[in-house]
Structure formats: structure tokens, C-alpha cells
BAPADREN-474407 format. One record per residue (C-alpha): residue number from 1; residue in three letters; x, y, z. Coordinates in steps of 0.05 Angstrom, whole numbers, m for minus. Example, Ala and Ser with C-alpha at 12.3 -4.5 7.8 and 13.67 -1.06 7.14 Angstrom:
2
+-----+---------+--------+--------+--------+
! num ! residuo !      x !      y !      z !
+-----+---------+--------+--------+--------+
!   1 !     ALA !    246 !    m90 !    156 !
!   2 !     SER !    273 !    m21 !    143 !
+-----+---------+--------+--------+--------+
END
This chain:
223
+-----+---------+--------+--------+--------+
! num ! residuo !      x !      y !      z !
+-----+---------+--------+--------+--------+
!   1 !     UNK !     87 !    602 !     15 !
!   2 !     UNK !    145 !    625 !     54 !
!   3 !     UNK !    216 !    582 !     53 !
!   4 !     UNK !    210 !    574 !    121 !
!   5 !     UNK !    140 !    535 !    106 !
!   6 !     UNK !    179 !    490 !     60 !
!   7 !     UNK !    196 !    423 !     88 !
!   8 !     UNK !    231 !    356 !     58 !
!   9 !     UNK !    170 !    319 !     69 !
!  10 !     UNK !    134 !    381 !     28 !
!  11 !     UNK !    177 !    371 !    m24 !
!  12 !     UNK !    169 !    289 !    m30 !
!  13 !     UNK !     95 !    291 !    m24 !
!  14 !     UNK !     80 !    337 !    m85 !
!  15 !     UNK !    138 !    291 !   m121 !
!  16 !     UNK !     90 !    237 !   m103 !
!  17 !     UNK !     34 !    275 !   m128 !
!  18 !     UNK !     60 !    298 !   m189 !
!  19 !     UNK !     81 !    227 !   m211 !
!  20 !     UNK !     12 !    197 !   m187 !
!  21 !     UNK !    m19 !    242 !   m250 !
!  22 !     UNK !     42 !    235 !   m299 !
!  23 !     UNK !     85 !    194 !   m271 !
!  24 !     UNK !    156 !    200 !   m247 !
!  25 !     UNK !    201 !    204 !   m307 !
!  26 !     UNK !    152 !    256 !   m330 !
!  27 !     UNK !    162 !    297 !   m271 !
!  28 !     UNK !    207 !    357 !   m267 !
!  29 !     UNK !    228 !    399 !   m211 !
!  30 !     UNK !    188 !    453 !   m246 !
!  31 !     UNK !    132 !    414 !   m238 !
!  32 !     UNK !    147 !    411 !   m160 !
!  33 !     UNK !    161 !    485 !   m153 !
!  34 !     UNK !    102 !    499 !   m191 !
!  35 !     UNK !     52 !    455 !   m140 !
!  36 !     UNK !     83 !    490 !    m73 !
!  37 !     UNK !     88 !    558 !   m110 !
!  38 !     UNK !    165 !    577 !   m101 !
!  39 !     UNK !    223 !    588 !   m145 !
!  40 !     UNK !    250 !    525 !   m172 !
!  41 !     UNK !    324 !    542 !   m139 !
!  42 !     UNK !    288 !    538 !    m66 !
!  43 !     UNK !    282 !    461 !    m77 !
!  44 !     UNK !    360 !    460 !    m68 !
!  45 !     UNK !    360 !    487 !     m5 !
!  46 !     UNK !    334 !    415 !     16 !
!  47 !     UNK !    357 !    370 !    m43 !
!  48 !     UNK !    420 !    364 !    m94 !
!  49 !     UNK !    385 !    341 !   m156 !
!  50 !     UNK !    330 !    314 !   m174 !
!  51 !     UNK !    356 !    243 !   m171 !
!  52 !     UNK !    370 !    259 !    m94 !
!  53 !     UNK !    288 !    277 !    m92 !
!  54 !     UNK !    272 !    208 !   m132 !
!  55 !     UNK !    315 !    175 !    m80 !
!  56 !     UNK !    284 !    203 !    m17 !
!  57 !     UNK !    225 !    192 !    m38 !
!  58 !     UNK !    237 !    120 !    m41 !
!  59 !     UNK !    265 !    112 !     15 !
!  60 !     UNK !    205 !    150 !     50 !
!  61 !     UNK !    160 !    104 !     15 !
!  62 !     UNK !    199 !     47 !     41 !
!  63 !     UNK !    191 !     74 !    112 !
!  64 !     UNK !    110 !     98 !    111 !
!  65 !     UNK !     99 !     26 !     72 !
!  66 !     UNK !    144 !    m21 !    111 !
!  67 !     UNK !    122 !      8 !    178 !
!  68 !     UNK !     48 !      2 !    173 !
!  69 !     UNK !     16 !    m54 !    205 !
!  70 !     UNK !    m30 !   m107 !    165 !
!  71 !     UNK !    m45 !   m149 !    231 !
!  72 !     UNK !    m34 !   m120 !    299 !
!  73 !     UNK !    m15 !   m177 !    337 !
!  74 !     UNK !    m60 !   m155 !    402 !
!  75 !     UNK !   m112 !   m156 !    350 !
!  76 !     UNK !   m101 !   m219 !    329 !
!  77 !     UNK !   m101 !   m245 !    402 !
!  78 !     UNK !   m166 !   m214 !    412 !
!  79 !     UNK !   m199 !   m248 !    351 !
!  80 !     UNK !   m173 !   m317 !    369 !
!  81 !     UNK !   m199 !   m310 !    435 !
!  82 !     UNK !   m276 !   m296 !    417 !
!  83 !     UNK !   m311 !   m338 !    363 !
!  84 !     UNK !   m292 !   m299 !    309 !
!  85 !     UNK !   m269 !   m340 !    249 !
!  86 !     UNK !   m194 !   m341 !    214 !
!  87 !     UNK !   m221 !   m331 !    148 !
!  88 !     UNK !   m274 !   m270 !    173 !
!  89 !     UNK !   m218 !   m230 !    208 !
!  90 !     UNK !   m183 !   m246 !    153 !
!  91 !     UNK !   m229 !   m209 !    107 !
!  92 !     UNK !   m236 !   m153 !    155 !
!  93 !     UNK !   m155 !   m144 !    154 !
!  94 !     UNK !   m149 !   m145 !     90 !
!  95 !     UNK !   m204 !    m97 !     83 !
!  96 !     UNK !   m179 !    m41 !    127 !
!  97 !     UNK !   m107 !    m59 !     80 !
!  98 !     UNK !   m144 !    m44 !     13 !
!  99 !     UNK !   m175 !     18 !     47 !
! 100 !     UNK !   m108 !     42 !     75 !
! 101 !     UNK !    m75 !     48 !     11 !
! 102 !     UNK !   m148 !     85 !    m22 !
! 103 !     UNK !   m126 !    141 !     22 !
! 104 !     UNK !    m74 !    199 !     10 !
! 105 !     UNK !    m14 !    196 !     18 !
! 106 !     UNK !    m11 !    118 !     18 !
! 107 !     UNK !    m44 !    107 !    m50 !
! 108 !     UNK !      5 !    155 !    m89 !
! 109 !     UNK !     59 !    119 !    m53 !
! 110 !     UNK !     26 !     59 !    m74 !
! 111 !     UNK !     31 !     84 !   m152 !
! 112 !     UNK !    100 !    105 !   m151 !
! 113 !     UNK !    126 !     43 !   m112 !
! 114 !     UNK !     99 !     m3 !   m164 !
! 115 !     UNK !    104 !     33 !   m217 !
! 116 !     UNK !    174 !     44 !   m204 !
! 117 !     UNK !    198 !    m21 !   m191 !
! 118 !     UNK !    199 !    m43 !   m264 !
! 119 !     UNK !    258 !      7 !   m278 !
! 120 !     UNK !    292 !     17 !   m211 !
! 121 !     UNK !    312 !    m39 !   m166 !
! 122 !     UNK !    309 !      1 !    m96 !
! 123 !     UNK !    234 !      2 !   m115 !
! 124 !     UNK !    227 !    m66 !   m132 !
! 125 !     UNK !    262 !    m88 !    m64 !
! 126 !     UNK !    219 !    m42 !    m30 !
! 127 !     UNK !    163 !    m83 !    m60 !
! 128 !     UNK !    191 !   m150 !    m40 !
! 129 !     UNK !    203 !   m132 !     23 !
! 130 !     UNK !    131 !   m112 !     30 !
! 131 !     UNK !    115 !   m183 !      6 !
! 132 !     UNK !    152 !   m218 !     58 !
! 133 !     UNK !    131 !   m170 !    114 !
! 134 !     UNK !     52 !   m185 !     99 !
! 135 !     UNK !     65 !   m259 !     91 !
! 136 !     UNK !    101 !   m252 !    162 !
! 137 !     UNK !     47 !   m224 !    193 !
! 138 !     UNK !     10 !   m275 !    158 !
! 139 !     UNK !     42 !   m329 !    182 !
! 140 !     UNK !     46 !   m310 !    258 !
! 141 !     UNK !    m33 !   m293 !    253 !
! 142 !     UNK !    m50 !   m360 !    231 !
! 143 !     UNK !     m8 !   m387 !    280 !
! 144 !     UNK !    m47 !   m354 !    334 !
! 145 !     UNK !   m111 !   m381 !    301 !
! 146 !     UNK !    m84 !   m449 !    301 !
! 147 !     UNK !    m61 !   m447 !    372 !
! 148 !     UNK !   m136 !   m423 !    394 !
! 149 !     UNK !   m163 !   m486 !    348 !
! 150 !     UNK !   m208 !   m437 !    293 !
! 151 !     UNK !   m160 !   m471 !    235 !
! 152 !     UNK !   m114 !   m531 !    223 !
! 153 !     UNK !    m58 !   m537 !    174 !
! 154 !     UNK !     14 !   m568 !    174 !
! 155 !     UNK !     67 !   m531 !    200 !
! 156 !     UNK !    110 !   m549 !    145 !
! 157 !     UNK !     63 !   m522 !     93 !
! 158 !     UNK !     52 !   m452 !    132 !
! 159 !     UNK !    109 !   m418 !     79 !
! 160 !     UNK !     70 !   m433 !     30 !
! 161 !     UNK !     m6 !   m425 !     56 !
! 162 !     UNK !     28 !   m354 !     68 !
! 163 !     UNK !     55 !   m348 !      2 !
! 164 !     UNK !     m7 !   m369 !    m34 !
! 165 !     UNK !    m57 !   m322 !      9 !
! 166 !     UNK !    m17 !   m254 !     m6 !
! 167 !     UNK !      0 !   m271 !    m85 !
! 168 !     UNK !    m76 !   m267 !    m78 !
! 169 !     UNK !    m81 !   m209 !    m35 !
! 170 !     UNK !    m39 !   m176 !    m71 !
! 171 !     UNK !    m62 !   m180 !   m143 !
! 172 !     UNK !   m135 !   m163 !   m120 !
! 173 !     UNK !   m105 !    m98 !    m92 !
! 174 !     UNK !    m74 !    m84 !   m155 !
! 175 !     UNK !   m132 !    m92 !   m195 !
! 176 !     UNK !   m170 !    m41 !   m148 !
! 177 !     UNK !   m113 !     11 !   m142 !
! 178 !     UNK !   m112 !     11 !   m221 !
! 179 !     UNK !   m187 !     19 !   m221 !
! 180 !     UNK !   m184 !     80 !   m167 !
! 181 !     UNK !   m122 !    111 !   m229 !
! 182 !     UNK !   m182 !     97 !   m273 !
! 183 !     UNK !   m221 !    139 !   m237 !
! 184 !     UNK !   m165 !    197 !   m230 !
! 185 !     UNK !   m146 !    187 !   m305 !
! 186 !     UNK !   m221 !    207 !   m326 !
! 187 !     UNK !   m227 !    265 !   m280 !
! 188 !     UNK !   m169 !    306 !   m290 !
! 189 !     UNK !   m201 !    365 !   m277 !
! 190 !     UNK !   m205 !    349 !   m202 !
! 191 !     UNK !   m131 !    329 !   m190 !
! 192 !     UNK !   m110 !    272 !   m151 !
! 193 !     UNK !   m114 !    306 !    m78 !
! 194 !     UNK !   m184 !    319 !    m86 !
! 195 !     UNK !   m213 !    248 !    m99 !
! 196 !     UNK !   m184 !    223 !    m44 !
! 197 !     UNK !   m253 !    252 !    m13 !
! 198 !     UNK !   m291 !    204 !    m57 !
! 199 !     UNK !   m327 !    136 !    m21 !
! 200 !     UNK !   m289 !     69 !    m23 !
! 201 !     UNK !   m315 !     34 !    m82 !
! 202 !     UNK !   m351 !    m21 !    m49 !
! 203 !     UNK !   m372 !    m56 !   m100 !
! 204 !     UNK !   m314 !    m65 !   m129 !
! 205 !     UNK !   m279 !    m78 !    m64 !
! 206 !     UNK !   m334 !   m131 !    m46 !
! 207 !     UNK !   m315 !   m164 !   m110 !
! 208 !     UNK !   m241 !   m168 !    m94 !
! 209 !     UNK !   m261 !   m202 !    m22 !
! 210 !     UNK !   m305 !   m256 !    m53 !
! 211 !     UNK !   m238 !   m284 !    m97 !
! 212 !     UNK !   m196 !   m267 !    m36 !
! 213 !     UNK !   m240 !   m309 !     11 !
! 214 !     UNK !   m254 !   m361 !    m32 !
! 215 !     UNK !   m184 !   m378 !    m39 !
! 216 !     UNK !   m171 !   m372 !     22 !
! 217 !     UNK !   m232 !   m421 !     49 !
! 218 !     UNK !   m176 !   m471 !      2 !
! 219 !     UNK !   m123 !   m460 !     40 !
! 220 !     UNK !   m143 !   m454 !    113 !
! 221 !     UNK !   m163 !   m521 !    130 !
! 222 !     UNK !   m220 !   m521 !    196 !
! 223 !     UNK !   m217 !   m577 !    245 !
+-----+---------+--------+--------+--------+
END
């Protein structure tokens, strides 16, 4: 691979990569030259250190992660208008979110981010502000829902209907991201690229919904 081939975002994706299988304190910028197959001096034609790389690679995680969208709001608009449910397009929302974050590069993003956050506090903001930006979208979904009469709840308890529904979410997507590192950790033959090519785990993902929707059957209240 020529330099010329060699990009930034090159660099930070096999970073990701590399800590997805070992982690990121275990990774070295041997281990980076290695994976694109140049000498380790190239990488500081693009970085200073390696604490530069560990810091642009959070802050493209913080980008990719903070910039997709859980709930397009022409979506939403769409949904209230037909007789589709709240708490079905709920489930299919929150479906496509599990199954964005299955999917390279977002799930070794996904591994590093949260991993990370218990030792760095840029990580555990990014995390945060994840938080807030799904309960956001949340919030101005249900909103729409209201408005269209498909659920009923008290403005003043929206924060926390909000709240409630991603703590939720959110642990039921961390149970199935550690089960898909399961899956990596007993194949290591294969590398983590390559099961990326490997079917959602329904099953296990059907599972997750059934809590998800339960609770949330609790806290949407139908006229």
C-alpha cells in the first residue's frame, strides 16, 4: 500500500479495529502499521503520537455517533399520519438503531466508545451526549404522536417518559453488542471485519424488543 493510499480516516479505522479485538490500551502503533502494511514511521506523517491517534479517534467517534439519526423527523410525520402505532414505530426505530451499530464501522465504534468511557472522560461525554440526543429525538417523536392522538401523556412527565424509554433502550443494546463480542471473542480466527458479513441475530434481537416494548406499553399511555 502506497503512502499516498494512506489516509487519517485509514489510520483511525484499523485503531478502531485493533482495539475492537484487544482493546485500546493494548494497542500499539505497531499493531496499526502492521494491519495497513507500512512502516510504523509513515503513521507520523498524519499523527504526533499515539495519544493524538486515541484522540482523533474519539472525536471521529463523536462525529459518526452524534450525527446519525435514531428518528428522522419526516419519518415520524409520516407514521403519525397513517394508523401506525407509537409503540410499533417505536420498535421498528429502535430496530434499525440496534442494526446500525451490528454493522462495521459503527459497532467497533460502539466498543471503543463504551469501553473507553470508564477511563477517559471525552469518551464518557461522548456517551452522554449520545443519551441526551436519543432521548431528544425521543421526546419530539412522541410529541408528534401525541399531537396526531396515537398516545397521551403529561407534558410535564415527557423528561422522564424519555428518560425511562432509552435507560431501557440502551441497556438492551448493550446486552446485544456484548453478545455480537461473544461471537468475535470465539472466532478469532476470522477477525472482526469479516463477521460483520454474519446475519443479525434475530433471536436474540427479538428478545431485546419484547423487554423494550413491554416497557414501553408502561409508559406510553393510549387515549
Amino acid at each position: 500500500m502506497s503512502k499516498k493510499q494512506i489516509t487519517r480516516e485509514k489510520i483511525i479505522q484499523s485503531f478502531l479495529s485493533s482495539a475492537a479485538e484487544k482493546g485500546a490500551g493494548a494497542t500499539s502503533l505497531s499493531d496499526i502499521s502492521d494491519m495497513l502494511e507500512i512502516k510504523k514511521a509513515s503513521l507520523y506523517n498524519h499523527f504526533t503520537s499515539r495519544d493524538d491517534m486515541y484522540v482523533a479517534t474519539l472525536e471521529y467517534c463523536s462525529a459518526e455517533i452524534l450525527n446519525s439519526t435514531f428518528m428522522p423527523k419526516a419519518v415520524v410525520d409520516a407514521a403519525a399520519a397513517n394508523k401506525t402505532s407509537a409503540v410499533s414505530y417505536l420498535k421498528k426505530a429502535i430496530t434499525q438503531y440496534f442494526k446500525l451499530f451490528e454493522c462495521d464501522p459503527f459497532f467497533k465504534m460502539y466498543v471503543f466508545i463504551h469501553a473507553e468511557q470508564y477511563f477517559n472522560r471525552q469518551a464518557l461525554d461522548i456517551v452522554q451526549a449520545d443519551y441526551k440526543r436519543l432521548s431528544e429525538q425521543l421526546r419530539d417523536a412522541l410529541k408528534t404522536f401525541k399531537k396526531a392522538g396515537k398516545c397521551d401523556f403529561d407534558d410535564k412527565e415527557l423528561k422522564d417518559i424519555c428518560a425511562s424509554i432509552v435507560s431501557v433502550m440502551t441497556n438492551q443494546l448493550d446486552q446485544y453488542i456484548a453478545r455480537k463480542q461473544d461471537i468475535i471473542r470465539q472466532n478469532p480466527d476470522t477477525g472482526v471485519g469479516s463477521l460483520f458479513a454474519l446475519p443479525t441475530d434475530e433471536a436474540q434481537l427479538e428478545s431485546n424488543l419484547r423487554v423494550i416494548e413491554s416497557n414501553l406499553k408502561k409508559i406510553v399511555v393510549f387515549p
